[in-house]
N, C-alpha and C positions, 0 to 999 in steps of 0.2 A: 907609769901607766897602770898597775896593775895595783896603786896604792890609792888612783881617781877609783877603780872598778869598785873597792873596796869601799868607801867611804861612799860609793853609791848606793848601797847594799846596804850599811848602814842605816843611811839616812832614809831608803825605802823603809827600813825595818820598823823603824824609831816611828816614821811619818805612820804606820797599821796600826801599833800599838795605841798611838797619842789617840786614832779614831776611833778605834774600839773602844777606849774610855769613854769617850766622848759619850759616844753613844749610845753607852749603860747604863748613862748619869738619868733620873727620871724614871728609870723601869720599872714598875711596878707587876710583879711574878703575879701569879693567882694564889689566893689562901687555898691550901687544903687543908678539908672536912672530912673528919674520919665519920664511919655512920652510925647512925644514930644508938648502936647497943654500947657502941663504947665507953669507954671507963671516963676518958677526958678528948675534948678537943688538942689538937695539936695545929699549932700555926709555926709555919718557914719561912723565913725572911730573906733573902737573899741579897736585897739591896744593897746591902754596906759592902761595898768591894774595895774598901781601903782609898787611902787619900796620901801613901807612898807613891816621890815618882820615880821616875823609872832612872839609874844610876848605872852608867856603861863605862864607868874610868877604872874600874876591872879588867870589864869585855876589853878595853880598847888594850890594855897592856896586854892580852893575849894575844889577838891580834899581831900587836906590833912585832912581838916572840916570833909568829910564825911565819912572817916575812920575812924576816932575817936571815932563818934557817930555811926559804923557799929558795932565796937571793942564790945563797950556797950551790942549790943543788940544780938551779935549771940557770946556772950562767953560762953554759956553755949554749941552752937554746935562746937566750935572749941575744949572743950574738949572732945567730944566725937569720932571725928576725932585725938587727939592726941592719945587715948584709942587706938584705930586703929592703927594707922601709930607707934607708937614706937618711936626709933630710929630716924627714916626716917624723922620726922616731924624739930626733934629738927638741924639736917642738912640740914635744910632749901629745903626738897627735896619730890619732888610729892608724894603722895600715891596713887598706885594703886590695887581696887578692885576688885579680881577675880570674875568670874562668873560660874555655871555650864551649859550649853546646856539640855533642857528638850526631845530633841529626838536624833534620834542618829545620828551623825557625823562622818565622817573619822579622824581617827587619826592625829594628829600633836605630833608633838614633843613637850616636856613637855607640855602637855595638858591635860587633864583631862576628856574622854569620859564617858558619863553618857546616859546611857539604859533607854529610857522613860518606868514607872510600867507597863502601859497599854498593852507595847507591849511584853512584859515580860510575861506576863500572857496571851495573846494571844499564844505563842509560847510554854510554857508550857501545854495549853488545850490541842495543836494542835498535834494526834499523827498519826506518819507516817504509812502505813499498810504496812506490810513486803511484800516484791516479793516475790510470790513463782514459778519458769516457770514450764511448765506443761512440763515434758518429756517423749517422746517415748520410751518404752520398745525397744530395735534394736534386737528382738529377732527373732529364726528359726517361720516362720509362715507357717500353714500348714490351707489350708481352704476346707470344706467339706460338701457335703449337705446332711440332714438329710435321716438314711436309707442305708448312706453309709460306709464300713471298712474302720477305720483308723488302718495304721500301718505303725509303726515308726522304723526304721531300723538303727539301732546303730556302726559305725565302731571306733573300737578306738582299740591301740598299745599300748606296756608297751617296752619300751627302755632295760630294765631288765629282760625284756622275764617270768614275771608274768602273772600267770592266771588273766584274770577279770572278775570279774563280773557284772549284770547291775538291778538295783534297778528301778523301775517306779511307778509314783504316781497316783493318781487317777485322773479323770475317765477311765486311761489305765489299761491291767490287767499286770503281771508277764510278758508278753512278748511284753508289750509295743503296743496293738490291742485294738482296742475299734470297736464293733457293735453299731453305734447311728441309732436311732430308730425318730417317730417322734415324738416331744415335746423338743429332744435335743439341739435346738437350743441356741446357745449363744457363749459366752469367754470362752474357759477353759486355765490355764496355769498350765497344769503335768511337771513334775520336773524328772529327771535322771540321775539317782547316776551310774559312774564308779567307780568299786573300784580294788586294787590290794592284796587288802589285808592288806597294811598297809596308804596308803593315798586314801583318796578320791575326784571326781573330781563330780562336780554338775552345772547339765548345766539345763536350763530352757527354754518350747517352749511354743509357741502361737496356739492356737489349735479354728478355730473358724468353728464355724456349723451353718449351715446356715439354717433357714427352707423350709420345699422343698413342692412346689405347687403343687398343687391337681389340674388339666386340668379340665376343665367342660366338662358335660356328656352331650351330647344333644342326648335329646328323638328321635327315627325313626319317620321320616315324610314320609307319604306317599306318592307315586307319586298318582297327580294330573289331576283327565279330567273333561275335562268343553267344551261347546258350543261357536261359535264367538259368537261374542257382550256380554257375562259372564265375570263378573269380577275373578281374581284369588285373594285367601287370601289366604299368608301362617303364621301359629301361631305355630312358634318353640319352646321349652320346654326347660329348661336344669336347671341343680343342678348342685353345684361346692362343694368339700369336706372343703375347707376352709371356705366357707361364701361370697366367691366374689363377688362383682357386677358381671353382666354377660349383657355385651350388644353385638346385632347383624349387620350382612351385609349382604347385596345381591349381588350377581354378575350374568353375563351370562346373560340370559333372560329377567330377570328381576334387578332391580335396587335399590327397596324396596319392601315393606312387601306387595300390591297389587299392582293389573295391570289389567284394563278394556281392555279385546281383541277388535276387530274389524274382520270386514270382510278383506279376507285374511291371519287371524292370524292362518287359521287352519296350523295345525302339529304339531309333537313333539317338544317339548322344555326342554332346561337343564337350571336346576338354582340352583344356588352351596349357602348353607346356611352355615356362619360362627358364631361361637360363641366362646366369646374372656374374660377371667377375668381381661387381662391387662397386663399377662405372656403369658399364655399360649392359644393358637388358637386350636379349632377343627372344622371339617366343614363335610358337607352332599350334596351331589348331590341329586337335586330331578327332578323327571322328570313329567312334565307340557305337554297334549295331549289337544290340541284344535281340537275340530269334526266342521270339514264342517258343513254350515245351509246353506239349496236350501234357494233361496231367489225367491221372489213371482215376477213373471215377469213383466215389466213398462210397460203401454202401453199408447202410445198418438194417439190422430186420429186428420188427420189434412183434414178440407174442403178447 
C-alpha cells in the first residue's frame, strides 16, 4: 500500500515537471536595454533551458533503500492496521476509519448520529410546566348591591307535558329569593335543578353582590355673620358608615375653607358645602351676612 502512495507521488511529480517544460518551450523574456550613457548594450537570453530529460532510475533506487529500512521499523504498526482492516488490507485496498460526532448533527444517510451526554442531561433536568388557560365560566350573571332582593325567575317546558319542578341552592331559598343584607358582598354561584320527574336538567348562575356605600353625613353648619373687613372660617364635620376618606369643596361665595371680606362685601351670601367619600357626594348651603361698618370720615385740608 504504501508502495501505490509512493509511486503516486512520483508520478504526480514527474507529470509538474513534464508541464513546466512544456510551458517554457516558446517563451520569449524581454531584451534589456541598458541606457543610453553606457559603454555597450547587453542582451539575456534565457530561452535555452536545455533539452536533458529528466532520469529518476537513481531517485528510484533511493526510494526503494528507504522502504526497506521503513518495512523494518513500523512492522510492528502495520500489524496493527492489518488487525484493523481485515480483508481489505490483504486486497491491497485502503482502510477506512469510522468516526462518531460528539454533538449533534443532522442526519445523513448511513451515518451514525450520536447525542453529546451533556445535553442529554440538560434536557432530561429541563421540565416543561403544563398550560393550564384560565376560563370564563359563559354563565347567566346577575349583579346586585348589597340590601337588595334577588329574584330569579325560572321558565322552562316539558315537550311531554310533565309537571316540573325547581330545586335551588344556596344562598337562594325554595323560591329562588335571596334578601342580601350588608356584609353580603361577593361571588355566589346557586345552582337550579328542573326536574320532570324522571330526568333532570341543572343550570348554574353567577350571582355577584356588590357592597353598597354608605354617603357621608355632614354635620349642620350654621349660617354665618360677620362684619366687612372679618375674615369667614368654615369648619364642616362629617362621618361616613364605611370608613371613608371624606374630603371637601367650596363653591358660590366662596372658593375655599376662608375669605377675608372687605369693604363693600356687605350682604348676604350663599356658599354651598360639599362633602364627597369618592362615590358618593352630599352638600349644604350655608348662608354668609356681611353687616355694613360706617367707616370714619377722610378729611384733608389743603392751604
Amino acid at each position: 500500500m504504501k508502495k501505490n502512495y509512493v509511486n503516486s507521488l512520483v508520478f504526480l511529480g514527474i507529470l509538474i515537471i513534464t508541464l513546466s517544460i512544456i510551458g517554457c518551450q516558446g517563451y520569449q523574456p524581454p531584451t534589456y536595454k541598458a541606457p543610453e550613457d553606457a559603454v555597450e548594450d547587453v542582451e539575456i537570453d534565457v530561452t535555452d533551458l536545455g533539452d536533458d530529460e529528466f532520469d529518476n532510475d537513481d531517485w528510484w533506487e533511493e526510494v526503494d533503500e528507504g522502504l526497506d529500512e521503513a518495512e523494518d521499523v513500523d512492522g510492528a504498526g502495520e500489524a496493527d492496521e492489518a488487525g484493523e482492516a481485515g480483508e481489505a488490507e490483504e486486497a491491497d485496498e485502503p482502510v477506512v476509519k469510522s468516526f462518531k460526532p460528539t454533538s449533534r448533527t443532522a442526519p445523513v444517510e448511513d451515518e451514525e448520529v450520536v447525542v453529546d451526554e451533556a445535553e442529554e442531561d440538560d434536557e432530561e433536568s429541563f421540565t416543561r410546566s403544563p398550560y393550564r388557560p384560565i376560563v370564563e365560566e359563559d354563565l347567566p350573571t346577575l349583579i346586585v348591591t348589597e340590601g337588595e332582593l334577588v329574584n330569579i325567575a325560572v321558565k322552562a317546558t316539558d315537550a311531554d307535558g310533565d309537571e316540573l319542578t325547581y330545586t335551588f341552592t344556596q344562598p337562594l331559598d325554595e323560591d329562588g329569593e335571596w334578601q342580601t343584607r350588608v356584609g353580603d358582598q361577593g361571588v355566589y354561584y346557586p345552582e337550579i335543578t328542573v326536574s320532570d320527574g324522571k330526568e333532570e336538567v341543572i343550570n348554574k348562575v353567577k350571582l355577584i353582590v356588590e357592597p353598597k356605600n354608605n354617603k357621608p353625613v355632614l354635620a349642620f353648619i350654621a349660617d354665618i355673620n360677620v362684619e366687612e373687613g372679618d375674615t369667614v372660617v368654615l369648619t364642616p364635620k362629617s362621618t361616613d358608615g364605611d370608613g371613608d376618606r371624606i374630603t371637601y369643596s367650596y363653591s358660590g361665595w366662596m372658593s375655599s375653607s376662608t375669605k377675608t371680606t372687605d369693604y363693600g362685601d356687605s350682604g348676604t351670601h350663599k356658599v354651598v358645602v360639599s362633602a364627597t367619600d369618592g362615590i358618593s357626594t352630599v352638600t349644604q348651603e350655608v348662608t354668609v351676612t356681611v353687616e355694613d361698618v360706617n367707616r370714619v370720615p377722610e378729611v384733608e385740608i389743603e392751604f
